[in-house]
C-alpha positions in Angstrom: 0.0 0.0 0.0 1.2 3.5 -1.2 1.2 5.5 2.7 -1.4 8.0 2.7 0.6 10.6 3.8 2.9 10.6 -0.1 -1.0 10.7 -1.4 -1.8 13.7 0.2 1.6 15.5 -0.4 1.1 14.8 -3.9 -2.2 16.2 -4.0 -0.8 19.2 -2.7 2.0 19.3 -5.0 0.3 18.9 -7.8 -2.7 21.1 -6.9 -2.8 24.2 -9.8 -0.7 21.9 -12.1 -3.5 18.9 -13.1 -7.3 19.1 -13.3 -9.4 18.0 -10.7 -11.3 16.6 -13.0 -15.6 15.8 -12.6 -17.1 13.0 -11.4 -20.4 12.9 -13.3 -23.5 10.7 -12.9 -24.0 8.4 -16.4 -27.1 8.9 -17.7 -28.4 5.3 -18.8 -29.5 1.8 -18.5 -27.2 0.2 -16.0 -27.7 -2.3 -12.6 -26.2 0.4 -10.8 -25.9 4.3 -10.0 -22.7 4.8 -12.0 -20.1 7.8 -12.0 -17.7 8.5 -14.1 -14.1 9.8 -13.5 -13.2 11.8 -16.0 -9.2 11.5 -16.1 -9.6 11.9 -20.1 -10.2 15.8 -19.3 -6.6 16.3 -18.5 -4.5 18.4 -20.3 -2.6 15.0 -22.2 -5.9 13.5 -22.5 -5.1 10.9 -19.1 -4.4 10.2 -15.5 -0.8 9.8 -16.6 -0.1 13.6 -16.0 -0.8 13.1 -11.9 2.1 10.1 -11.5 4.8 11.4 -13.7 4.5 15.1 -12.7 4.6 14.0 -8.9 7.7 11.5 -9.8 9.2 14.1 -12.3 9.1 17.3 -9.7 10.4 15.2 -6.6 14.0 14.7 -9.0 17.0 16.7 -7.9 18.6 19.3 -9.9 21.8 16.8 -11.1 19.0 14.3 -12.3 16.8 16.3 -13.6 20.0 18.3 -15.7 19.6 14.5 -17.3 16.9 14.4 -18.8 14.3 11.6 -18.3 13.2 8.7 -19.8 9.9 6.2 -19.6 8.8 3.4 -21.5 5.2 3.5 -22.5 2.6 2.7 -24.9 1.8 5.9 -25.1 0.0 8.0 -22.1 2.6 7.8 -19.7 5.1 8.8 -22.5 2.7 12.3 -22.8 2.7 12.5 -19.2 6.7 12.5 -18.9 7.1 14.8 -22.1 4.5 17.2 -20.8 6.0 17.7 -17.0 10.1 17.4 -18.9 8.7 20.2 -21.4 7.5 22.5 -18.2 10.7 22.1 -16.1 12.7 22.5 -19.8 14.8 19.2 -19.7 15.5 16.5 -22.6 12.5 13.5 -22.7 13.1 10.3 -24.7 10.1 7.7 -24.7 10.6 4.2 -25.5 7.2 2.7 -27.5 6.4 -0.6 -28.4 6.0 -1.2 -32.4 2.3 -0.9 -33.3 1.5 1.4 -30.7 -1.3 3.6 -31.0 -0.2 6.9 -33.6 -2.5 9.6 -32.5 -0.4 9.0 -28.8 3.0 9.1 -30.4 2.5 12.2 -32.3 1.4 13.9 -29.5 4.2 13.0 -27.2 6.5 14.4 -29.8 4.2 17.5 -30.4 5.2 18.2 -26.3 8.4 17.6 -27.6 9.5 13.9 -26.4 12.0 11.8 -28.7 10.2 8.4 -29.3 12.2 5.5 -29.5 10.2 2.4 -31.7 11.3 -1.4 -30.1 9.9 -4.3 -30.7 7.3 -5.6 -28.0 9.6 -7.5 -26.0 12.4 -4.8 -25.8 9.9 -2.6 -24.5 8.8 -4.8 -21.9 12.1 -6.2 -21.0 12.6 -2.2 -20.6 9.7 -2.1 -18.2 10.8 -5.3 -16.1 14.0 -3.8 -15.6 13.4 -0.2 -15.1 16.2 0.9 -17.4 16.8 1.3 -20.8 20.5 2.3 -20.9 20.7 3.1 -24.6 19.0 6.4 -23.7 20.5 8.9 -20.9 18.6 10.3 -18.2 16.6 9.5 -15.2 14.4 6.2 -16.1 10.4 7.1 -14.5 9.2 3.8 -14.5 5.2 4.4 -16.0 4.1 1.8 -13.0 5.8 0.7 -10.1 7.6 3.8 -8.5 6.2 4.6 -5.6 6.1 8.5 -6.5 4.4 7.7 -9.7 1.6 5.8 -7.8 1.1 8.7 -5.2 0.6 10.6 -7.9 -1.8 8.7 -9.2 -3.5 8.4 -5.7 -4.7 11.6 -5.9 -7.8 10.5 -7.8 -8.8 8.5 -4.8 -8.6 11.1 -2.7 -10.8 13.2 -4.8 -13.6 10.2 -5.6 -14.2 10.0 -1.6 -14.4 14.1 -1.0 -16.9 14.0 -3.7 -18.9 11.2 -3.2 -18.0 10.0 0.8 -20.7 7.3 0.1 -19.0 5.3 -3.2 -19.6 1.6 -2.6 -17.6 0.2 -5.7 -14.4 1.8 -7.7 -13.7 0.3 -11.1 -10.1 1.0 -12.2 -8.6 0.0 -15.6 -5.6 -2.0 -15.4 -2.4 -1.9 -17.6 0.5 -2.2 -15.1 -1.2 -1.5 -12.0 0.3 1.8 -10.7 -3.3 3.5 -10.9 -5.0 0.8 -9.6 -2.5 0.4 -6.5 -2.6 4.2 -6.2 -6.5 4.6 -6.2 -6.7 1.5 -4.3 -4.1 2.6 -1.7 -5.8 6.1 -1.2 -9.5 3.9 -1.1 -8.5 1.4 1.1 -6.9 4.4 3.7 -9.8 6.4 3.9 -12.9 3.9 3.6 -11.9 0.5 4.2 -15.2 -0.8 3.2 -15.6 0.5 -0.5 -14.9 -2.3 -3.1 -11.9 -1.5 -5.7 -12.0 -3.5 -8.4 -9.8 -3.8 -11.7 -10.8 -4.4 -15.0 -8.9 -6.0 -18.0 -9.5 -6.7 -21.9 -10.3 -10.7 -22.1 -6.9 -10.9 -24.9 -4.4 -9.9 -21.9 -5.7 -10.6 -17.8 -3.1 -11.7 -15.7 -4.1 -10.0 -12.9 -7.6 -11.7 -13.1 -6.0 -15.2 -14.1 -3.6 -14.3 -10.8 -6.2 -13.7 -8.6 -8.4 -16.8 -9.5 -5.2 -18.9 -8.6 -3.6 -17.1 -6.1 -0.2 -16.5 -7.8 0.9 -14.4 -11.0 1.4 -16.3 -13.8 2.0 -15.5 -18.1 -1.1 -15.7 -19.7 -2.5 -15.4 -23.6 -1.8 -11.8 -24.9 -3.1 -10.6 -28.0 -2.8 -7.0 -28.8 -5.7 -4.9 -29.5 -7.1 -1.4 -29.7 -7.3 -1.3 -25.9 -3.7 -0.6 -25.9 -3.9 0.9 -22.8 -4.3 -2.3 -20.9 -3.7 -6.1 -20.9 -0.4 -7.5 -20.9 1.2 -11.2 -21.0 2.6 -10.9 -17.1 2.3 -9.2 -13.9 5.0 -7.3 -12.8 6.4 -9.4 -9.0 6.0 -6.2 -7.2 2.8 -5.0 -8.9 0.8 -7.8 -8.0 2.4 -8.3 -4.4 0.5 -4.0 -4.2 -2.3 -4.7 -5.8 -3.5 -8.2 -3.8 -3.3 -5.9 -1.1 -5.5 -3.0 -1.6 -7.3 -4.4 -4.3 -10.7 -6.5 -3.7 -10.5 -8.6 -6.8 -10.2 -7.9 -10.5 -12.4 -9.2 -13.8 -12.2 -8.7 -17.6 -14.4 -7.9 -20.1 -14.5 -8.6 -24.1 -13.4 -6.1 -26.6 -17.0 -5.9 -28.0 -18.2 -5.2 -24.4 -15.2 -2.5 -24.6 -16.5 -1.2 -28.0 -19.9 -0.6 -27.1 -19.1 1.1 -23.7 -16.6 3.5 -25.9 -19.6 3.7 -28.1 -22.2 4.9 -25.5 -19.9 7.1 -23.9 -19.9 9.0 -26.9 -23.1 9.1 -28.0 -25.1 9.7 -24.5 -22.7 11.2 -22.5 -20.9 12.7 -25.0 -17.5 11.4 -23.6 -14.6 10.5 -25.5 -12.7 7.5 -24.2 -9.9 5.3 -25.7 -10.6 1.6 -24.8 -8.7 1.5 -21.8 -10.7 4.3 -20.6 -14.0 2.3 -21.3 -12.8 -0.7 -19.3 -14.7 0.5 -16.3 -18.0 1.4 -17.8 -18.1 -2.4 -19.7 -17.6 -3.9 -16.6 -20.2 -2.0 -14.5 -22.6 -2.3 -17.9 -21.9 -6.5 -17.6 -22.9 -6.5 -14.0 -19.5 -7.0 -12.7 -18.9 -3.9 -10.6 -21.9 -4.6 -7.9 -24.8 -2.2 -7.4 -25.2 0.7 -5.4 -22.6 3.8 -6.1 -20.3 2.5 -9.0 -17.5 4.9 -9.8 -16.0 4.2 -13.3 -12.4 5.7 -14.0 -12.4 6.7 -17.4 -8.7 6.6 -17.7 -7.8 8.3 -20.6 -9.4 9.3 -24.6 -6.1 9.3 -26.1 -8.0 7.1 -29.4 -7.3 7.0 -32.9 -9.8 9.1 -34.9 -10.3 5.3 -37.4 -10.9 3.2 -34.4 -12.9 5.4 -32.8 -14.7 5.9 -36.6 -15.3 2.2 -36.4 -16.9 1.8 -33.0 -19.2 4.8 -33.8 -20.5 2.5 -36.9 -21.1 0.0 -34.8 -18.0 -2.2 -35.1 -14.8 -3.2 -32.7 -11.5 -2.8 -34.2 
């Protein structure tokens, strides 16, 4: 568990620099009174802002003189490239092949260097929190600790807007915004469910939970590139068993057509990470009562999103 007190400095450091974004009531057929967490209003279109602006403005002056560098799939590469473009230092993002273009064009419009690998660099990247061909400080995009209190911070705000919240439903990619929501949950009101969600082509963390220990599943990439993966990170799931209740999955239709009702009734653009939430609540998997859904990000391409509004899933 992230300690409440980095939660609460964070909130305070970042205050004036990040959104506090809305939580809005959705407005249609569902088992239960759902919310929804805007995070897709922030100024790079995600939560990732909130952990790598916390990491980025705890670095000293030598490391910051660096530069820094993340490996991402997108988001978190904005995040870092955004906060290194404010404090005026060198960014370099590592992406896997295939990642989504819309994100990698706007990391480099905030003036990040991206750095194409294939898959499995990229990950081994992430596993080992380093990527030496690049210089400058590494901000891992899940498991450092600062990067999670940042992330925390949306907690914090769900509970002082709605104290009575009975369910959160958190996308989960690597699990640094599920530990740090979870962590921030779990502090304040013990009793309120937090729940991940994952795309059915990549759930470790459900697969881990069923059995009790993290295992390599199936991946298969998909338009929710935002989420799923092959494997848990050791320290990731060792946080998250621990603040979070449980975690399920849903299908990429079921991730089409909450993307696709977002739009069209609430007038919400999500990516399909950002929709994971909504699916699952929408399948009756996030309980009943007060269901807050953390739309996570709308970083989409304009084609996919194109094709879900006709009605199909990429």
């Amino acid at each position: 568990m992230i300690p409440l007190e980095q939660i609460r400095s964070a909130q305070q450091r970042l205050a004036g620099r990040v959104i506090r974004t809305p939580l809005l009531r959705y407005r249609g057929d569902a088992p239960a009174t759902i919310y929804l967490k805007l995070e897709n209003l922030q100024p790079i279109g995600s939560f990732k802002l909130r952990g790598a602006l916390n990491a980025i403005l705890q670095l000293q002056a030598f490391e910051l003189r660096q530069g820094v560098v993340t490996a991402s799939a997108g988001n978190m590469g904005q995040g870092v490239a955004w906060a290194a473009r404010e404090l005026e230092v060198p960014c370099v993002v590592v992406v896997p092949e295939g990642a989504a273009e819309t994100k990698l064009s706007a990391i480099e419009r905030l003036g990040g260097q991206v750095v194409k690998v294939p898959y499995e660099r990229w990950w081994q990247a992430i596993e080992e929190s380093s990527f030496p061909e690049a210089g400058g400080v590494f901000i891992h995009p899940v498991q450092d600790e600062r990067v999670m209190a940042g992330n925390g911070t949306i907690g914090l705000e769900i509970l002082e807007d709605l104290p009575s919240t009975d369910t959160v439903l958190v996308p989960f990619g690597g699990g640094g915004l599920s530990v740090g929501i979870g962590s921030a949950i779990k502090a304040l009101s013990p009793d309120t469910g937090v729940h991940a969600v994952e795309p059915e082509t990549g759930a470790p963390l459900r697969q881990a939970f069923a059995e009790g220990e993290a295992r390599k599943v199936e991946y298969q990439p998909s338009f929710v590139d935002g989420s799923g993966s092959p494997a848990l990170l050791p320290k990731m799931w060792k946080l998250a068993r621990g603040v979070l209740d449980g975690a399920t999955a849903v299908s990429l239709d079921e991730t089409a057509a909450a993307v696709r009702l977002l739009a069209e009734r609430s007038r919400i653009v999500a990516e399909g990470a950002g929709a994971l939430a909504l699916a699952a609540a929408l399948a009756e998997k996030g309980g009943y009562g007060n269901v807050v859904c953390v739309v996570s990000g709308g970083n989409i391409d304009p084609s996919k999103l194109a094709t879900i509004l006709a009605g199909g899933t990429p």
